[in-house]
C-alpha positions in Angstrom: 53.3 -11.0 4.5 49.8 -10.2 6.1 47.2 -13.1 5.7 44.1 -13.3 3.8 40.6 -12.7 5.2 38.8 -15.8 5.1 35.6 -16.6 2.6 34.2 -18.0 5.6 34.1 -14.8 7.4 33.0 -12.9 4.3 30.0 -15.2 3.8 29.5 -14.5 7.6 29.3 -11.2 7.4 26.4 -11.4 4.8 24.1 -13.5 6.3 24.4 -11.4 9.0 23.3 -8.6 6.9 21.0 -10.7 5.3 19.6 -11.2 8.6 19.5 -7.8 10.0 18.1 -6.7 7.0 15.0 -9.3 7.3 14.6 -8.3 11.5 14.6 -4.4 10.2 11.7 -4.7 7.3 10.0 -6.9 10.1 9.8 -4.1 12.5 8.9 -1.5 10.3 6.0 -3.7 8.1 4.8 -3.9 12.3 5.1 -0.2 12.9 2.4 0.8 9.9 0.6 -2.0 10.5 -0.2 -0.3 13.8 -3.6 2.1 13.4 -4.8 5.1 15.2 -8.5 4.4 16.2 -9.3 7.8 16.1 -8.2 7.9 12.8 -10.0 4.9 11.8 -13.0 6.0 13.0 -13.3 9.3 11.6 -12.6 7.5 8.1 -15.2 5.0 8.3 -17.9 8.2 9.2 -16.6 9.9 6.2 -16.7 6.5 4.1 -20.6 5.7 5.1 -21.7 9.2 4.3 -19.3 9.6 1.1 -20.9 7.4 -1.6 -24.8 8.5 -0.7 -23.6 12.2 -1.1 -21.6 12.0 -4.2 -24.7 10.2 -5.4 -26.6 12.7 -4.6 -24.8 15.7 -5.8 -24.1 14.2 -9.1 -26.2 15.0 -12.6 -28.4 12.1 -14.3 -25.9 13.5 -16.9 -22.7 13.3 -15.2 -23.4 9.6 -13.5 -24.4 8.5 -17.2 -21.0 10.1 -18.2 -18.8 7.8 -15.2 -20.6 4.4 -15.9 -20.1 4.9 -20.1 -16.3 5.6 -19.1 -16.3 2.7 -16.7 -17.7 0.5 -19.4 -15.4 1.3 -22.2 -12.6 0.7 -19.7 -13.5 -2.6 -18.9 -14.4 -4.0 -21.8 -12.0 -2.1 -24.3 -9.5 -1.4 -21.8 -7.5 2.4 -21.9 -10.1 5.0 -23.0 
């Protein structure tokens, strides 16, 4: 008759995975961590021009019509 595989080994086995598991979401949370400063760059040019030209190009009418929505959210919550 053949023998048995041990619990011990089978609880083993899944720290060991339990392990691995933990190294492999380690690296990967590193690797997007990781930016390109190009990147970065170009997106905080775009973010210091983008508010003063959307304020701009909106209406009286249309910037009334954002900060009413933005009110009824917040105090009433889904419009």
């Amino acid at each position: 008759m053949p023998k048995r595989s041990s619990s011990k080994r089978v609880i083993r086995d899944e720290v060991a995975l339990a392990t691995l598991r933990q190294v492999i979401r380690q690296t990967d949370t590193e690797r997007r961590r990781k930016k390109n400063p190009a990147a970065v760059a170009l997106g905080r040019l775009g973010g210091l021009k983008g508010g003063k030209a959307r304020a701009v190009a909106l209406s009286a009418k249309r910037r009334r019509e954002i900060a009413q929505k933005a009110a009824r959210k917040r105090w009433h919550g889904k419009v």
